[in-house]
N, C-alpha and C positions, 0 to 999 in steps of 0.2 A: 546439826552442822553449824559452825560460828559462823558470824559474819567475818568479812575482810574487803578492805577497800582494795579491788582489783580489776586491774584493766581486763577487760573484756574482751579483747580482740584473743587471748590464750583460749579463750571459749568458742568466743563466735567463728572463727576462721579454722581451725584445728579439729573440729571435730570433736567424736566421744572421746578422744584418744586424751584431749584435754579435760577431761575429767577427773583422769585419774593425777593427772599433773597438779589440778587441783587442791586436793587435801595432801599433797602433801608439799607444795613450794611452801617458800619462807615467805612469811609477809613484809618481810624488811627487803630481800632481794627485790620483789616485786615492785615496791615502793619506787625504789631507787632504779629502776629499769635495767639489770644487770643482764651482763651477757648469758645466764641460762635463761635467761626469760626471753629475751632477744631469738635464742635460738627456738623458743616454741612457739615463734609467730611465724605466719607463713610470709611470701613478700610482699609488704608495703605495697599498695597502690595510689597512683597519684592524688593528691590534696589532701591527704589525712596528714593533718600538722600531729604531733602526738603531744605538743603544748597544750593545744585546746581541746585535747579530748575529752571525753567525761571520766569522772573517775566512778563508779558505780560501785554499791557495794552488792554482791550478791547472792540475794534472798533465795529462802530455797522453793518463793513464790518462780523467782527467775527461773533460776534452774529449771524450775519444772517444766517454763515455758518451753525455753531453750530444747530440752530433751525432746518436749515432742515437734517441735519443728525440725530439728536435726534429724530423728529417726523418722518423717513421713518425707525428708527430703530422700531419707536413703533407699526406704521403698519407693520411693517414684511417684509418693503424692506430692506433686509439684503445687497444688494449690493450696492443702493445708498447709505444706511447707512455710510458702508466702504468706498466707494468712498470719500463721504464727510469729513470723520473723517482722511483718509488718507491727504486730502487737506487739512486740519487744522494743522495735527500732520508736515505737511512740510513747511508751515506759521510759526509753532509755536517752532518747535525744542522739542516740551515739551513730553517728553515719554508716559506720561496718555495717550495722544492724540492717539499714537503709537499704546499702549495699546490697547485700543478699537479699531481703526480702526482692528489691527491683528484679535481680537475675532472674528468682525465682519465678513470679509474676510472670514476666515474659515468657519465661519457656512453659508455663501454664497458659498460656490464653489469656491472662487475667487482665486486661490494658488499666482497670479501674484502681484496683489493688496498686500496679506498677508505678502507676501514676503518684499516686500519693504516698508510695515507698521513693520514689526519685526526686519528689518535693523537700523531705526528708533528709534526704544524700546531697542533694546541693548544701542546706540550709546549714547540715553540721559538716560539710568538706564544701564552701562555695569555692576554691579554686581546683577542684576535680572536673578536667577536660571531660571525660569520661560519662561522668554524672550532667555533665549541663548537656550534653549530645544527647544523649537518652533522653533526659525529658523533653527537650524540643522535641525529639520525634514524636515521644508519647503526645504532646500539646497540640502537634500538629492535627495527629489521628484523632484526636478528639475535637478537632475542629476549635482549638481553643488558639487562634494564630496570634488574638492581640496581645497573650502572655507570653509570645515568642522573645520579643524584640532585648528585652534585659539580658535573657539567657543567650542571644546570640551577641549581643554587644562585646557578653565578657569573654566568649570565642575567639572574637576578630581580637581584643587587644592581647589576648594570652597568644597569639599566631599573628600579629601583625604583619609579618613577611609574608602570611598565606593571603593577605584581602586580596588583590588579586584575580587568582584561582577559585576565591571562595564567591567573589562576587558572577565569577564566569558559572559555578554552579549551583547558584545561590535557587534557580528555580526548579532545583532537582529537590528542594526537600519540600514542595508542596505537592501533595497529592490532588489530585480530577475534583476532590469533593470541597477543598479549601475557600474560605471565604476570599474572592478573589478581593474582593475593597480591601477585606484585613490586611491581605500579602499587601497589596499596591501602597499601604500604611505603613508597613512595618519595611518593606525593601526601600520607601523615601526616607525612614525615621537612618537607617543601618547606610543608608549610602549619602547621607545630606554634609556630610565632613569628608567625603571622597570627589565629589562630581569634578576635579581636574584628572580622576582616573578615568578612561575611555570606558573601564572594566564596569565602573559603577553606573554608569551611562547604561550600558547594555543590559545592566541587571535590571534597571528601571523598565528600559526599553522592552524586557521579556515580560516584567508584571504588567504594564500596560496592556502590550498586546494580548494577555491571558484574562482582562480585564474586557476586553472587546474596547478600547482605544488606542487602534492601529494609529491615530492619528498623533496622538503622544508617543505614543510607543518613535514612531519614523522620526518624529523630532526629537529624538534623545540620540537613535543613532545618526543624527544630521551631526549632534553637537562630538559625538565620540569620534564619527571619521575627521569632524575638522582638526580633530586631536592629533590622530593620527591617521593619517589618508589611505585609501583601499585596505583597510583593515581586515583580515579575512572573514574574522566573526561575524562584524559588523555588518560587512557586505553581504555574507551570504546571506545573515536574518533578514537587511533590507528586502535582498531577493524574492525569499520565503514570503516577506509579509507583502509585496507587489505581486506576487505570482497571479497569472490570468487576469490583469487591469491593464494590459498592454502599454505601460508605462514608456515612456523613450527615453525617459532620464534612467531605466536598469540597465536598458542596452549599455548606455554608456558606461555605465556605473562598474558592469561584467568587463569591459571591456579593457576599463585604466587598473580595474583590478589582474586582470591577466598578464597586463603589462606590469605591473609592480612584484605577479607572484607567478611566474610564468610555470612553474612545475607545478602546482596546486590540483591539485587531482579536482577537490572540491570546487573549485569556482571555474574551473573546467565543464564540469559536469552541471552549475546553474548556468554556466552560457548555456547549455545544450539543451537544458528542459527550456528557458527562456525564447530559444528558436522554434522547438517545437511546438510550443504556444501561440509563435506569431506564424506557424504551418511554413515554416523558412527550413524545410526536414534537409535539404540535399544539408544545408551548413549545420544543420545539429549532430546529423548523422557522423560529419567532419569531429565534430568538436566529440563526440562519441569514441569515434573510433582513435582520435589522438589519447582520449586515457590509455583503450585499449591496448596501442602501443607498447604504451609504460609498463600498464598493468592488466596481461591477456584476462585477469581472474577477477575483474573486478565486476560483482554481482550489475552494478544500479548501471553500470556502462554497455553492458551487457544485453541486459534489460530492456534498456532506451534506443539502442542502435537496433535490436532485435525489431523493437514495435517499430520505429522509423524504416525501415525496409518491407517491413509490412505494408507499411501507408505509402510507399514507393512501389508497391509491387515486386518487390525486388526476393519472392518466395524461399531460393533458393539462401539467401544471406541472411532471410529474417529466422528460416528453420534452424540453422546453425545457429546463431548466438542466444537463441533461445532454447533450446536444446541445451547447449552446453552451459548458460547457467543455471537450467536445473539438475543437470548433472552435479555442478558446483554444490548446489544445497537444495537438495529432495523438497526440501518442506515447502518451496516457493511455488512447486507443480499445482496445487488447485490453483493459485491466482494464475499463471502461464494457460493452463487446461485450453481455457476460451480460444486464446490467440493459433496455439500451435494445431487446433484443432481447424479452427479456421485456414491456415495454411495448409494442412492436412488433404482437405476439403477442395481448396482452391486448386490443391496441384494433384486431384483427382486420386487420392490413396484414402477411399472412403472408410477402411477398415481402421486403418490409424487415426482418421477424424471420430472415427465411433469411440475409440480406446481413450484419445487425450477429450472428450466431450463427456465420458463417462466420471472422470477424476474430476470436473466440475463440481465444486461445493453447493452442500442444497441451495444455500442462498443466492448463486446465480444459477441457479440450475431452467430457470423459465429463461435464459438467452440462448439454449440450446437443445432444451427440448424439443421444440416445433422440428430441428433441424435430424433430428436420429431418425422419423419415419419413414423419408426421402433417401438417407443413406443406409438404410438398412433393404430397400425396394432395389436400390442402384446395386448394391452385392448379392441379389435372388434370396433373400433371408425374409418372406414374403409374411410367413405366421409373425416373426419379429417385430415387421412394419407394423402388421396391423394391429399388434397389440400395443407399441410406442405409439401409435394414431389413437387407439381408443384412449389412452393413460392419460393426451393433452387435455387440459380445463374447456369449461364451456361455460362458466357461472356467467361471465360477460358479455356484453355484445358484441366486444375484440375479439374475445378469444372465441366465439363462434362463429367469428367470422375468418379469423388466423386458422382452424381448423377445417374450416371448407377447401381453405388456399393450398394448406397441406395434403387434402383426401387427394385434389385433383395431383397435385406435384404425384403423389405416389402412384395414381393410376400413370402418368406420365411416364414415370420413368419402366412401366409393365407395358410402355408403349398400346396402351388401350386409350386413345385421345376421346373417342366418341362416353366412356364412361368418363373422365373429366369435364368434358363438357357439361356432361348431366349433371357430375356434382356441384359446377359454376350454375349451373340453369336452377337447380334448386335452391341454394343459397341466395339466387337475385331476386328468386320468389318469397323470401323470407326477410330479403334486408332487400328491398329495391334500391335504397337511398345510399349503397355502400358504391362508391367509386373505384374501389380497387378492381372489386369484383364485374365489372365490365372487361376492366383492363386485363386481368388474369384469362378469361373468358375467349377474350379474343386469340388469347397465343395459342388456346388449344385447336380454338377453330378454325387456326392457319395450318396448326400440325395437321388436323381433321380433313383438310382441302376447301374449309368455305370460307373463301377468301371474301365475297360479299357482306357475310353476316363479320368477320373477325373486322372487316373495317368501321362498320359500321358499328360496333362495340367501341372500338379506337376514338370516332369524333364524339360518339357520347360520351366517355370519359374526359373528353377533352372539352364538352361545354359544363361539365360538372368540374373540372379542374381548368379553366383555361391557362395558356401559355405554357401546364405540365411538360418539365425535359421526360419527360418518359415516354408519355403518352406522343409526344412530336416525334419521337424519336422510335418508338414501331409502328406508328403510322407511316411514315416515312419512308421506313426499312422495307413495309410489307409492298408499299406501290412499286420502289424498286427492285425489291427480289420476283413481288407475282406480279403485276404489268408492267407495261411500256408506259405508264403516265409520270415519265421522269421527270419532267418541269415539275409536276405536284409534288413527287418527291423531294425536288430540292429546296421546294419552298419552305416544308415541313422539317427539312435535315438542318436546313442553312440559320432556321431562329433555335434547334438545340444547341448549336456549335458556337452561336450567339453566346446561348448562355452558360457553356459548358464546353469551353475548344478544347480541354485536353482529357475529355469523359473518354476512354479506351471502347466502351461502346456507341458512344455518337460516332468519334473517328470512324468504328469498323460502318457501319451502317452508310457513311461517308463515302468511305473508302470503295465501300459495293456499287453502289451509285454509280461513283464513279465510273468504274469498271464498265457496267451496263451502260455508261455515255461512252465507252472506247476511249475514255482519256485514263490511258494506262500507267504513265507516271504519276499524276496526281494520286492515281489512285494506289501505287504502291507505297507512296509514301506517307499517306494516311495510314493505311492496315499496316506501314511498318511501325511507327510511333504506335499503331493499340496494341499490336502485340507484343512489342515491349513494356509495353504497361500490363498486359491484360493475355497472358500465352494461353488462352481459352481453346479450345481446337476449333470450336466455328471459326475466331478469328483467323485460327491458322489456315485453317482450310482457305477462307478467302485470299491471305495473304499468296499462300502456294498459287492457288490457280493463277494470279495477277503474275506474279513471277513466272509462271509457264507459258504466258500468253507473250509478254515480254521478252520471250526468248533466255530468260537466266534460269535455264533447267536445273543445274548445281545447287543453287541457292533454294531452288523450288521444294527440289529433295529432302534437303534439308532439315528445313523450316516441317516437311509433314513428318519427317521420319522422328524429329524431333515431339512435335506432338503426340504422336502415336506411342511414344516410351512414356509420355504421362495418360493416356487415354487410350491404353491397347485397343479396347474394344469401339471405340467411335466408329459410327456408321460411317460420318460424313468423310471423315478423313481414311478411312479403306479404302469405300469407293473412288475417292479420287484420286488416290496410289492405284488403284488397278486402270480409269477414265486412262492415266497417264505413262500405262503399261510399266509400273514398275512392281 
């Protein structure tokens, strides 16, 4: 085969097909770049000047390369391909070469190869947009960030209308593993002739805070809002990077920005988590359900009003919005599982708490194990129980001690209290020093009838835990439900309420007291505030009988018939439909 000085790209880009094109073009056509030649190139990609390209002449050392990276690209060896094409493009200096090889490389796996094929492709095409994208990314992955900065410089001025937009996602091209000082170097070097753009402020402001200096980071967007005032970007990352510091200048901050952006879904939705944070739920829950308005489908509003009605007690508002955003999108169910399950649970539909407790992912799956043996006892599913009882852990001294808590709950709910007992009596023989386990102790020994030993459980938890709301608060319960030593009781009710006025259980315990002193309005409107917090059937049950004594029989009705469609089966509330001949 002669030689002939001939552009390469009839070769490299065309295929075998260009082979035969080969022997037989004119070398003077070729020279002179004429329209048959023109038409056996495929289309031109950007920065290949065809000024500066190489003129190569080629050997049938070439050729030979060429041939076998062309036919291992057609079988699908994508890596010899690269390899080959790499070998040519460093013979050749010529960027096509580069070109290809890079493609190849990539869709091989090869990053190392790729790398030094796009080294290649810039250096003979440096203003190929194309070629400087690719090796940034390649540079990045390699962790190689401080060779970033040239290759993006010539980005920004080839797209100077894009800086911008580019600096808004300028932190989208570092990956988890990046040198974050290299990035915080190279975003100060890329934005040090912008900082009158608010945009370069922010991008700074993002490698900071990826840097773990939130404190630079907030003084960058100090400097971008004074640019531009309630800016949404800006605002909402301040938000992000204050979030849970209880800050009072976000309050404000949420605030002038809602007024500047009043439809803003987004800074809608940071007031809302920001309420929620400072436990201000009635107005988060507001600021929730104002997206909602807008937008009934919106997943994170959803979401947030769901859990806020939860922490409101508000069961029946929290199971709908939760509910229906994972109808929206299935895949959010493990994370929801916990909550709706708990709601489940709460509004006594033990079967549905087992079903959303079961889609719990293994890695929370110990926040709701303890909880299947007890509702699996509550539905008569008895073998079930006792084998979600055996399955809990014991390696711990918690969790031998959370598993005693549990044996008893399930004898509990088989209504066998004196076998609970025993399983508390054993465990205090094996952990003496454990305070729960008095307290747990005692509830059985009230269900049991030994009202002396269950108090007496009570004030010993109470000098192992003094001034405990729990322990005050069935100590309390128990002098006013089993004696007349009411003064004692309210001494014990009066410092829970102290420190807990609006606990739905302190109220009911309250509330009963009450009752048992004959003062019958106080007391219905304590159990009426727990039961709106707390629609428990004990609490209802209290609440009814105080309304029946009251003379508001209607209301009395009610309020149990109301209970009894979440709690068919409650004892306590039957019998006091039937005490009440209804």
């Amino acid at each position: 085969m002669s030689l002939r000085s001939y552009s390469l790209i009839a070769v490299f880009l065309a295929g075998l097909s260009g082979c035969a094109a080969l022997t037989s073009a004119n070398p003077a056509a070729n020279s002179s770049g004429s329209a048959a030649e023109s038409a056996s190139e495929p289309e031109r990609l950007d920065g290949f000047d065809p000024s500066i390209l190489p003129k190569i002449e080629l050997s049938d050392e070439l050729m030979m390369r060429f041939l076998v990276g062309d036919i291992a690209a057609q079988r699908g060896n994508s890596a010899l391909a690269a390899q080959a094409w790499l070998d040519l493009a460093q013979r050749t200096q010529d960027p096509r070469a580069a070109q290809r090889a890079t493609q190849l490389a990539l869709s091989a796996g090869q990053l190392v190869v790729a790398q030094d094929a796009a080294l290649l492709w810039v250096a003979g095409a440096p203003n190929s947009i194309q070629a400087r994208q690719i090796l940034v990314g390649l540079l990045i992955r390699s962790k190689r960030v401080d060779q970033v900065e040239p290759h993006l410089r010539v980005l920004l001025n080839a797209k100077s209308a894009e800086m911008a937009p580019f600096f808004m996602q300028m932190h989208q091209l570092w990956d988890k593993n990046s040198d974050r000082a290299a990035v915080v170097a190279v975003t100060e070097q890329l934005t040090a002739g912008f900082l009158p753009m608010p945009e370069a402020r922010f991008a700074r402001a993002v490698a900071y805070s990826n840097a773990a200096d939130d404190a630079q980071a907030l003084a960058e967007l100090e400097q971008a809002l004074s640019s531009r005032a309630s800016w949404e970007p800006a605002v909402l990352y301040k938000a992000q990077l204050l979030s849970g510091k209880k800050d009072p200048a976000l309050t404000k901050l949420l605030q002038e920005a809602a007024k500047a952006n009043p439809m803003s879904t987004a800074i809608t939705l940071a007031q809302a988590r920001n309420m929620a944070e400072g436990q201000n739920y009635p107005a988060a829950q507001q600021q929730y359900e104002a997206v909602l308005n807008r937008d009934p489908q919106q997943i994170e509003a959803l979401i947030g009003a769901g859990l806020i009605a939860l922490e409101l007690h508000d069961l029946e508002r929290a199971q709908r919005y939760l509910e229906q955003a994972v109808a929206l999108n299935p895949k959010i169910t493990p994370q929801l599982a916990v909550y709706l399950g708990q709601i489940a649970e709460q509004q006594h539909r033990e079967r549905d708490a087992i079903q959303w407790y079961l889609q719990v992912p293994d890695a929370q799956a110990e926040r709701v194990q303890a909880r299947l043996p007890r509702l699996y006892a509550r539905i008569g599913e008895q073998k079930t129980a006792d084998a979600a009882l055996a399955a809990l852990p014991v390696a711990s001294l918690s969790e031998q001690i959370n598993k005693a808590q549990i044996e008893a709950q399930v004898w509990r709910e088989r209504k066998n209290f004196t076998q609970a007992v025993a399983v508390m009596n054993a465990a205090i023989k094996r952990h003496p020093s454990a305070a729960e386990l008095y307290y747990d102790r005692s509830l059985y020994l009230d269900l049991a009838g030994d009202i002396p030993a269950a108090e007496a459980d009570l004030r010993y938890y109470l000098q192992l835990n003094p001034g405990h709301i729990h322990g005050l608060n069935a100590l309390g319960y128990i002098l006013a439900n089993r004696t007349d030593r009411y003064a004692e009781a309210d001494t014990y009710l009066s410092q829970a309420m102290d420190k807990e006025p609006n606990n739905p259980v302190v109220l009911d315990s309250m509330g009963w007291l009450r009752f048992k002193q004959g003062k019958l309005n106080e007391a219905a409107e304590l159990l009426k505030r727990a039961y709106a917090q707390l629609p428990d059937p004990e609490i209802a049950a209290h609440y009814a009988e105080v309304l029946w004594q009251k003379g508001d029989k209607k209301q009395a009705m009610t309020v149990i018939n109301a209970a009894i469609l979440l709690e068919p089966s409650d004892e306590s509330l039957l019998a006091l439909r039937q005490k009440m001949g209804w």
